[in-house]
N, CA, C and O atoms as a CHARMM CRD file, in Angstrom:
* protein
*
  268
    1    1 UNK  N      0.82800  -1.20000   0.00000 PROA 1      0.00000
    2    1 UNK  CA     0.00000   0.00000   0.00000 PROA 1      0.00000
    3    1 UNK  C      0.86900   1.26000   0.00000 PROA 1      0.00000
    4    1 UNK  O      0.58400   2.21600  -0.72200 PROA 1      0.00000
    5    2 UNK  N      1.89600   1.25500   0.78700 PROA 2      0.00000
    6    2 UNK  CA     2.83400   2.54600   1.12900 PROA 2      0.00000
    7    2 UNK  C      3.45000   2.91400  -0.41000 PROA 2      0.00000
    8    2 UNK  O      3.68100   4.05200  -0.82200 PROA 2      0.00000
    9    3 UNK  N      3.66300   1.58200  -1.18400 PROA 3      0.00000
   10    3 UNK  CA     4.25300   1.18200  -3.09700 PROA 3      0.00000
   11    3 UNK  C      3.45700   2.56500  -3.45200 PROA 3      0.00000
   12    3 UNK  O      3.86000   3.71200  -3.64900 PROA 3      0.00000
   13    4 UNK  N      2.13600   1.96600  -3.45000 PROA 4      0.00000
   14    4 UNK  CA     1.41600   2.58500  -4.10500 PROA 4      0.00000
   15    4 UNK  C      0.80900   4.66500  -3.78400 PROA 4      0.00000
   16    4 UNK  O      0.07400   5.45300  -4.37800 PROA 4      0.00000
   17    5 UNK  N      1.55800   4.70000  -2.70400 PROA 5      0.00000
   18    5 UNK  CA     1.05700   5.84600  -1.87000 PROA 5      0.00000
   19    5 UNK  C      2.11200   6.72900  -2.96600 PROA 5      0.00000
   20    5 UNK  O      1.72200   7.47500  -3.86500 PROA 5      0.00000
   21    6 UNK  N      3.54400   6.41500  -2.61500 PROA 6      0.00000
   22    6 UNK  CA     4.72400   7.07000  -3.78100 PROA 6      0.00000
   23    6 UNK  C      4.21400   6.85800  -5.11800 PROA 6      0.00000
   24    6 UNK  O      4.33700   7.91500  -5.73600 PROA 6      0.00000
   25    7 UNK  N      3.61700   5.81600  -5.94400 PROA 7      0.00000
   26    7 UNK  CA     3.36500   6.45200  -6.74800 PROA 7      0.00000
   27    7 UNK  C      2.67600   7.12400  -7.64300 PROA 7      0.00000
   28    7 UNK  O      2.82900   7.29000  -8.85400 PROA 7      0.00000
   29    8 UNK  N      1.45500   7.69500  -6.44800 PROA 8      0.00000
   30    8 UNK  CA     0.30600   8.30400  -6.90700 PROA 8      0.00000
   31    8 UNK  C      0.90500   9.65400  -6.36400 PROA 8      0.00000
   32    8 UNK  O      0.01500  10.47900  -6.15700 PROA 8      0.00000
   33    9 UNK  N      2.04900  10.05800  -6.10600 PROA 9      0.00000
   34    9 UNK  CA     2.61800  11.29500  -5.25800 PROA 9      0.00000
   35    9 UNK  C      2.10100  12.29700  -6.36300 PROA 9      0.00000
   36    9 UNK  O      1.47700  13.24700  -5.88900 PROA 9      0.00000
   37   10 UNK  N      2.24700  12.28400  -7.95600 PROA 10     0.00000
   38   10 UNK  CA     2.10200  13.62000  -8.58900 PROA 10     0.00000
   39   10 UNK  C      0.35900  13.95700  -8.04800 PROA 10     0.00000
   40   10 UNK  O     -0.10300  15.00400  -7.59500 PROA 10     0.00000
   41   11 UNK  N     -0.18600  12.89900  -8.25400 PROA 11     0.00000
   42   11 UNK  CA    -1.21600  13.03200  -8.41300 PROA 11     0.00000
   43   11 UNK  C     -2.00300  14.26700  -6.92100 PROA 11     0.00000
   44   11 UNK  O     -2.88100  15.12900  -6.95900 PROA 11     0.00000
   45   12 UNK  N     -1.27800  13.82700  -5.99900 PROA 12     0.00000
   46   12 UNK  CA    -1.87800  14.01800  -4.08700 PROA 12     0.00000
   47   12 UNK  C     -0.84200  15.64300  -4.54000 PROA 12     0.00000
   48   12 UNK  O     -1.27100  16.76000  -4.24900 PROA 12     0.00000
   49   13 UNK  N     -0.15600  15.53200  -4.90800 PROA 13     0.00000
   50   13 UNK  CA     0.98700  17.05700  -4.99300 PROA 13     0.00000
   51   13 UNK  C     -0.06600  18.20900  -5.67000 PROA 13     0.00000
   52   13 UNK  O     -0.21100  19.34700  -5.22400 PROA 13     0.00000
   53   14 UNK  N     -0.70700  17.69100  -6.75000 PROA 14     0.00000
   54   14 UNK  CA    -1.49300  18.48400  -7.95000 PROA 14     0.00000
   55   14 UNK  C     -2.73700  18.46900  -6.62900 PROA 14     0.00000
   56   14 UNK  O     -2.84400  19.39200  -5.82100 PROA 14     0.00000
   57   15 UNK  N     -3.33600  17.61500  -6.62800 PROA 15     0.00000
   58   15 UNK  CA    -4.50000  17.76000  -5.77600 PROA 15     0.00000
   59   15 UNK  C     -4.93600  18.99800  -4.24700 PROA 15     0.00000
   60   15 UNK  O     -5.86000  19.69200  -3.82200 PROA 15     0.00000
   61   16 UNK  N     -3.34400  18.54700  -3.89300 PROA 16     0.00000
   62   16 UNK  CA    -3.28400  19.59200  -2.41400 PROA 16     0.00000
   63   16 UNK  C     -3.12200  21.01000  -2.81400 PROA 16     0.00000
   64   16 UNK  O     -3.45700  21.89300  -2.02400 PROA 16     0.00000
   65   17 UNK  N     -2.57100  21.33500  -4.13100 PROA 17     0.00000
   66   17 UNK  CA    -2.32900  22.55200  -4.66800 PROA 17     0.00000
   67   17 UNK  C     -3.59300  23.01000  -4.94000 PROA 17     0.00000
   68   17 UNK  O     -3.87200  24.01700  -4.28900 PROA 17     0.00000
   69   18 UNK  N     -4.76900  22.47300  -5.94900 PROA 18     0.00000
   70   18 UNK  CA    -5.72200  22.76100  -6.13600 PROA 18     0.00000
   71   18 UNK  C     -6.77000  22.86300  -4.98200 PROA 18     0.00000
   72   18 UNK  O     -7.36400  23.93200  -4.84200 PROA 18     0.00000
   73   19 UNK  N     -7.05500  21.72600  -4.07700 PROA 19     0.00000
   74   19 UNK  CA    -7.70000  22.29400  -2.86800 PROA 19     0.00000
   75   19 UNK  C     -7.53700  23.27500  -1.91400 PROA 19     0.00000
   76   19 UNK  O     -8.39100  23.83100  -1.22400 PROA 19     0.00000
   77   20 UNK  N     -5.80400  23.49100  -1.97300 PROA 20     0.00000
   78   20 UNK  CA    -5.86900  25.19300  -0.73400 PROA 20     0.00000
   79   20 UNK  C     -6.29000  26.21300  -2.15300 PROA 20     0.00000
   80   20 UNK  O     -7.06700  27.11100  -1.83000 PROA 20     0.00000
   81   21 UNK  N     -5.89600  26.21400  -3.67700 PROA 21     0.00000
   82   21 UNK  CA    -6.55400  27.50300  -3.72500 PROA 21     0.00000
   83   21 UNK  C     -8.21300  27.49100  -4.33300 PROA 21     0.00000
   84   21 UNK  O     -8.79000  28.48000  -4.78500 PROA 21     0.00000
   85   22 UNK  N     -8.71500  26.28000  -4.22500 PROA 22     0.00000
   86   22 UNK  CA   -10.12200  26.17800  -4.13000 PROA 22     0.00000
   87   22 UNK  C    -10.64200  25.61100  -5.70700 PROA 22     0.00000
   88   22 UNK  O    -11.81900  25.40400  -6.00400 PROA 22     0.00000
   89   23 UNK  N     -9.65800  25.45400  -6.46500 PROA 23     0.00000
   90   23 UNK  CA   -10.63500  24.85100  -7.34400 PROA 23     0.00000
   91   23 UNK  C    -11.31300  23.57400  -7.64800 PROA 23     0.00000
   92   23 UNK  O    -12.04800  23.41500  -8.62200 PROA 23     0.00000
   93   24 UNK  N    -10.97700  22.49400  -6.59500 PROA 24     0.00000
   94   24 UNK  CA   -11.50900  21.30000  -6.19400 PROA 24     0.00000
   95   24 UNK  C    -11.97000  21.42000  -4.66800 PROA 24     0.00000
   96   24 UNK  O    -11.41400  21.87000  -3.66700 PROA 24     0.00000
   97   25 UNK  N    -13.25500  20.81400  -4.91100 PROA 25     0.00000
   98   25 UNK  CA   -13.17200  20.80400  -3.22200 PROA 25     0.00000
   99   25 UNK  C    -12.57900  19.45200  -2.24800 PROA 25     0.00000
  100   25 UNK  O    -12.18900  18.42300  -2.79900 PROA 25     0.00000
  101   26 UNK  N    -12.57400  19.58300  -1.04700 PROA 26     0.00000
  102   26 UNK  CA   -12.08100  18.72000  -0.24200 PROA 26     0.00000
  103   26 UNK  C    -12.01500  17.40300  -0.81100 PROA 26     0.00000
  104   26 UNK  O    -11.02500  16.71600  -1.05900 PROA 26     0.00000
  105   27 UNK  N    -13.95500  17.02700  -1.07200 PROA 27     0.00000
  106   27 UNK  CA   -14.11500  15.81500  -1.11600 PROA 27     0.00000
  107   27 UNK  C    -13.96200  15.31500  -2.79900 PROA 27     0.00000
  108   27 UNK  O    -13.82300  14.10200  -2.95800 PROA 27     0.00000
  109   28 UNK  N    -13.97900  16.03400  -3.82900 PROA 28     0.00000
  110   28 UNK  CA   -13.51200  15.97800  -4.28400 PROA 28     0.00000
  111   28 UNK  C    -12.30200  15.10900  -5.13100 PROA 28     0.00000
  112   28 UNK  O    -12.19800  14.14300  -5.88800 PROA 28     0.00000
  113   29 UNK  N    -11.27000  16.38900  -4.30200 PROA 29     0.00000
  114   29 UNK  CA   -10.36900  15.66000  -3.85400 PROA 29     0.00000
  115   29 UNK  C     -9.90400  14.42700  -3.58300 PROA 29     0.00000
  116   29 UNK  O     -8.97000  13.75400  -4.01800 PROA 29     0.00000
  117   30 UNK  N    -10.77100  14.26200  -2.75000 PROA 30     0.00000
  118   30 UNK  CA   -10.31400  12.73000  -1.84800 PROA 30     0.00000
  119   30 UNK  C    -10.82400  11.37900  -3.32000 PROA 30     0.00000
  120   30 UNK  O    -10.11900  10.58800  -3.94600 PROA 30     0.00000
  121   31 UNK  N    -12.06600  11.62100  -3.36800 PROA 31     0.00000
  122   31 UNK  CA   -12.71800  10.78800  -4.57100 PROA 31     0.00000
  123   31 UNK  C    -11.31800  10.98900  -5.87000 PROA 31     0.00000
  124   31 UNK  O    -10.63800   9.97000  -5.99400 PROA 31     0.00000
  125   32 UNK  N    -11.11700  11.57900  -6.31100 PROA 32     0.00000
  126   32 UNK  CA   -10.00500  11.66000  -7.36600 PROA 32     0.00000
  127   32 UNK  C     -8.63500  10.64000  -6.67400 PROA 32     0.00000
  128   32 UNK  O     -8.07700   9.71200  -7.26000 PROA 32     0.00000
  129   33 UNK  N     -8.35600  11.11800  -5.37500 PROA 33     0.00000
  130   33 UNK  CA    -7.54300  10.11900  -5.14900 PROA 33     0.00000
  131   33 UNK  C     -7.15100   8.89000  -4.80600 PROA 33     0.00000
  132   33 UNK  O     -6.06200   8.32200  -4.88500 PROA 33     0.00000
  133   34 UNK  N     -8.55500   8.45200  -4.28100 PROA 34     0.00000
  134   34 UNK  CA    -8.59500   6.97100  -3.79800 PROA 34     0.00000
  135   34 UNK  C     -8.66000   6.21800  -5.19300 PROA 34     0.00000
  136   34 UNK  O     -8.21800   5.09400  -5.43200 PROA 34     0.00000
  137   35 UNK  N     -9.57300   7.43500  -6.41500 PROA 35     0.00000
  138   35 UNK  CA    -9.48100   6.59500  -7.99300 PROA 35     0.00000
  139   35 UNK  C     -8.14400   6.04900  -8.64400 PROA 35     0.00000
  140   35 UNK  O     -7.93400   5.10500  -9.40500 PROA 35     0.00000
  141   36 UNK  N     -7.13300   7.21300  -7.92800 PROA 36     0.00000
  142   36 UNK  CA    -5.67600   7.23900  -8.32000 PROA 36     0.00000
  143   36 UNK  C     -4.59400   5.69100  -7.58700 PROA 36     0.00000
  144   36 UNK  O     -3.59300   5.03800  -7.88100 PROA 36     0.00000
  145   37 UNK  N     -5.79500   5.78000  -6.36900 PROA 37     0.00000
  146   37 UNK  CA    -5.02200   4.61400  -5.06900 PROA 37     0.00000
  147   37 UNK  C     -5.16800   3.35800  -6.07500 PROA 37     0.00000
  148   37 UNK  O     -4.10900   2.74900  -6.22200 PROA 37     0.00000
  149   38 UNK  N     -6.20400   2.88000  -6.75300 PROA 38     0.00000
  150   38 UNK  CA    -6.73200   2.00700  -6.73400 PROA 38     0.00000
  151   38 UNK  C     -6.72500   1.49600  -8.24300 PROA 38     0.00000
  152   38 UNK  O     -7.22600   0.46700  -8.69600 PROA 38     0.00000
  153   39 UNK  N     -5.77600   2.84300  -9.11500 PROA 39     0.00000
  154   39 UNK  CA    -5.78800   2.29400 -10.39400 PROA 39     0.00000
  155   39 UNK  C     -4.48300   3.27300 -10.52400 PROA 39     0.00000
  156   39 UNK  O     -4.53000   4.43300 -10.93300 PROA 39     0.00000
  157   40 UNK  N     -3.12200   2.46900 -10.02800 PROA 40     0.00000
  158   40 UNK  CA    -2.35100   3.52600  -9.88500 PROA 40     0.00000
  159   40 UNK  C     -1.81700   3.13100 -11.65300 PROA 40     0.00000
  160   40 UNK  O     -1.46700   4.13700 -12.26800 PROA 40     0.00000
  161   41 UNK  N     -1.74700   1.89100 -12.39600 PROA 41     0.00000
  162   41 UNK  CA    -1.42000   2.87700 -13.71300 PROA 41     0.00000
  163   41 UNK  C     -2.23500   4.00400 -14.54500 PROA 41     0.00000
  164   41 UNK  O     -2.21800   4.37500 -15.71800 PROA 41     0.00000
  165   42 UNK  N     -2.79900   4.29100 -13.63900 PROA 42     0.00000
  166   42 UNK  CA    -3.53300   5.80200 -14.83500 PROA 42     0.00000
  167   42 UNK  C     -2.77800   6.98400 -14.15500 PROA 42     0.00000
  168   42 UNK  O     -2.89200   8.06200 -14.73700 PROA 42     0.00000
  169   43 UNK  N     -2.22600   6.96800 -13.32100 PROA 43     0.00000
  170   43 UNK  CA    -1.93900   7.64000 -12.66800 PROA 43     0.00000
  171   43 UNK  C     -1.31200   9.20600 -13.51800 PROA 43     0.00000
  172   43 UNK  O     -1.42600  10.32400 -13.01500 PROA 43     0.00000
  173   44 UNK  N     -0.51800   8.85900 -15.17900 PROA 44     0.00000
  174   44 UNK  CA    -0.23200   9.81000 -15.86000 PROA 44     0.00000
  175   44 UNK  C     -1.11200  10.45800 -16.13200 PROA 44     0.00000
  176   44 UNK  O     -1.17100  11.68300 -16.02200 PROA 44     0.00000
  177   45 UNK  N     -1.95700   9.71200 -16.53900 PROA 45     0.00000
  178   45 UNK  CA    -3.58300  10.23100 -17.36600 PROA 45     0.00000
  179   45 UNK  C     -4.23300  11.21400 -16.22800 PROA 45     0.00000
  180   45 UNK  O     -4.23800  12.44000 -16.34400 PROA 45     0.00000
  181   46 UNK  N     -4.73500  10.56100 -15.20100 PROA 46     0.00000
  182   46 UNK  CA    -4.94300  11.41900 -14.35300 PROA 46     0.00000
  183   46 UNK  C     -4.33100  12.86400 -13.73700 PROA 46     0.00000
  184   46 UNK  O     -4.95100  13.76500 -13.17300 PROA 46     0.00000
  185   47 UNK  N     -3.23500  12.78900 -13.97100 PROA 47     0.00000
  186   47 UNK  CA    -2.30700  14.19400 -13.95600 PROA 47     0.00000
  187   47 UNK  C     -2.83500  15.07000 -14.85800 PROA 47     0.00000
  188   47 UNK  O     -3.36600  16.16900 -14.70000 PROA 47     0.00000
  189   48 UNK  N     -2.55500  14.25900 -16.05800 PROA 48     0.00000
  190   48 UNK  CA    -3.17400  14.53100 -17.36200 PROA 48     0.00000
  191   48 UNK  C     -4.42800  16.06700 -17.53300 PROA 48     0.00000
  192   48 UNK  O     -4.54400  17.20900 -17.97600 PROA 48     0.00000
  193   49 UNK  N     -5.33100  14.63300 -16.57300 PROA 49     0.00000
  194   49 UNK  CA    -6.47500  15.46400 -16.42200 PROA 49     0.00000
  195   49 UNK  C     -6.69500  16.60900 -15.54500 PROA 49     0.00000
  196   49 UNK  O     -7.82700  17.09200 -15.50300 PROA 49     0.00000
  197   50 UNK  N     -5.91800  17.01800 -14.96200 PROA 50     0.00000
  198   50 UNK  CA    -6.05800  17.40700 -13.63400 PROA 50     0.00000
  199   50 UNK  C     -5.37700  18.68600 -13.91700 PROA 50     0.00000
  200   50 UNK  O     -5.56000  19.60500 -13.11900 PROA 50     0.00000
  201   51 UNK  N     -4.61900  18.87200 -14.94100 PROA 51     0.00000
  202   51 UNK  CA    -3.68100  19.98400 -15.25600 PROA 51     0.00000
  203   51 UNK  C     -4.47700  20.09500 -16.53000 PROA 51     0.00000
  204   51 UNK  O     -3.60700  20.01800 -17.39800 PROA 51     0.00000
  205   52 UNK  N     -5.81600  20.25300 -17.22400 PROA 52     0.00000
  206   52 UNK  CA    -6.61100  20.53000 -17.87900 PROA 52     0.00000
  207   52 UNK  C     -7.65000  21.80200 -17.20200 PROA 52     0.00000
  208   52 UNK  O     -8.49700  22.36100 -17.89900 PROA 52     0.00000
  209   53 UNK  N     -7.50800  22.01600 -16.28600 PROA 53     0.00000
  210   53 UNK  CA    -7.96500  23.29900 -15.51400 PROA 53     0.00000
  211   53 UNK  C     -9.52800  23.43400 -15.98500 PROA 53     0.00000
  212   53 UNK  O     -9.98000  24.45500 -16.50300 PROA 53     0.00000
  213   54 UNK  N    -10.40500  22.05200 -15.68300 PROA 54     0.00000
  214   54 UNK  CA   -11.41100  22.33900 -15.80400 PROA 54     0.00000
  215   54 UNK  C    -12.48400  22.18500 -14.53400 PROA 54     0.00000
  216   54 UNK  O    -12.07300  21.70600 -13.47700 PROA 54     0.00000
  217   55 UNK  N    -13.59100  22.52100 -14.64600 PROA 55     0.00000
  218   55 UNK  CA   -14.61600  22.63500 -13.46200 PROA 55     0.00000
  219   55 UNK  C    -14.63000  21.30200 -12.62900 PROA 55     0.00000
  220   55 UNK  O    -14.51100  20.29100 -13.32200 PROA 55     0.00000
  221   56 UNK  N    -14.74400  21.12000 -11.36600 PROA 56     0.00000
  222   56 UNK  CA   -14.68600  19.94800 -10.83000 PROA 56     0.00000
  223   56 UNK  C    -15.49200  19.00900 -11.45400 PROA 56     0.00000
  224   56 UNK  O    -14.96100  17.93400 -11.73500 PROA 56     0.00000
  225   57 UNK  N    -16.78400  19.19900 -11.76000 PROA 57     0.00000
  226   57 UNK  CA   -18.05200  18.29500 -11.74500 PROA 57     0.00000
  227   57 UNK  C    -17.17200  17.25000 -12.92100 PROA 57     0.00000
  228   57 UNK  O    -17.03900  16.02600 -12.89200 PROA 57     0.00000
  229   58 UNK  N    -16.74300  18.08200 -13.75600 PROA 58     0.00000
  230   58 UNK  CA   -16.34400  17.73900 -15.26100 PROA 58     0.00000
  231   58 UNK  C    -14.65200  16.86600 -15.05300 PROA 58     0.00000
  232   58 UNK  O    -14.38900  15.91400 -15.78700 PROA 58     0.00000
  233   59 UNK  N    -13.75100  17.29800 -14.10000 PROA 59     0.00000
  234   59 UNK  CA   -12.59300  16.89700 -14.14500 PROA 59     0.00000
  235   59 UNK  C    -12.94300  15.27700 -13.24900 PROA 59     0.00000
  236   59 UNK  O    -12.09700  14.42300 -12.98600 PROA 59     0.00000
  237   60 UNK  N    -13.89100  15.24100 -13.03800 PROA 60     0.00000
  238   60 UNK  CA   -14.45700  13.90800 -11.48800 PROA 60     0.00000
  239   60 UNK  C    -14.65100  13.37000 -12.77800 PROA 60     0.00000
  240   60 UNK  O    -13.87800  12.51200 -13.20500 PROA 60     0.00000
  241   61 UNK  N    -15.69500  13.82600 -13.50500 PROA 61     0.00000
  242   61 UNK  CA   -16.32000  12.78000 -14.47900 PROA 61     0.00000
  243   61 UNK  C    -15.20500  11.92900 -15.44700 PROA 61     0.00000
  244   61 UNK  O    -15.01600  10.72500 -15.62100 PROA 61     0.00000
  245   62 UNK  N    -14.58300  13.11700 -15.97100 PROA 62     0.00000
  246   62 UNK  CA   -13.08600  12.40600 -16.85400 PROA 62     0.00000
  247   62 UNK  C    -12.42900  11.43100 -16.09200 PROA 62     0.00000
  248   62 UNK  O    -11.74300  10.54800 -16.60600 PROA 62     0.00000
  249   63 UNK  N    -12.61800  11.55900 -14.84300 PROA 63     0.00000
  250   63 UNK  CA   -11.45600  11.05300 -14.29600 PROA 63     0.00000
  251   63 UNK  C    -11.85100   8.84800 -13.81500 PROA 63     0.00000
  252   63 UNK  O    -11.23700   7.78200 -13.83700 PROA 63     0.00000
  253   64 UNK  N    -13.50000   9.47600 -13.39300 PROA 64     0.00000
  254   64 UNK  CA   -14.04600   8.22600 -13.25500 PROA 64     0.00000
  255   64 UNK  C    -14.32000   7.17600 -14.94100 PROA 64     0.00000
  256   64 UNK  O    -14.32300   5.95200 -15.06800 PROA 64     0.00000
  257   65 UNK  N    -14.54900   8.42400 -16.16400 PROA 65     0.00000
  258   65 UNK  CA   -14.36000   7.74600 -17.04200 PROA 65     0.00000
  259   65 UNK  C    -12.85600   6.42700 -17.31500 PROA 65     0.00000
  260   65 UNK  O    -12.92400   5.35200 -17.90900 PROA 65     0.00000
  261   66 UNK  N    -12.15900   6.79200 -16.92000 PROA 66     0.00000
  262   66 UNK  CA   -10.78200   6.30100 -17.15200 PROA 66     0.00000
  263   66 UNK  C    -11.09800   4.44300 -16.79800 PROA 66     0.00000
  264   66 UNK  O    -10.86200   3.45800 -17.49800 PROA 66     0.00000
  265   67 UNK  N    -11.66100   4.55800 -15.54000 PROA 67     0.00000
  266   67 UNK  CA   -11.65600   3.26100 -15.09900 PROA 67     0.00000
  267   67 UNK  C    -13.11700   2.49100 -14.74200 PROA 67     0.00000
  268   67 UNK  O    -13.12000   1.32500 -14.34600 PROA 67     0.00000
């Protein structure tokens, strides 16, 4: 599990950036990353998406599309 904690790191780095300045919220958040825990090869893609600077509702949806 700890494997997998390093290498979802871009992903939790991008995420914590976007939740202090608000464009994801908390939970959010968390939902994007447990997607990241649990399917850590998308893990690029998901960066991917995430540095696409779009509205949450829409960056959740891309993101659950993946898997």
């Amino acid at each position: 599990m700890n494997e997998n904690r390093q290498k979802v790191a871009p992903v939790t780095d991008l995420l914590e950036y976007k939740i202090r300045v608000g464009e994801i919220s908390n939970e959010g958040g968390h939902e994007i990353f447990h997607i990241a825990l649990k399917n850590v090869e998308k893990v690029d893609q998901i960066v991917y998406i995430l540095e696409m600077d779009l509205p949450e509702a829409d960056t959740i949806a891309k993101v659950k599309q993946l898997v």
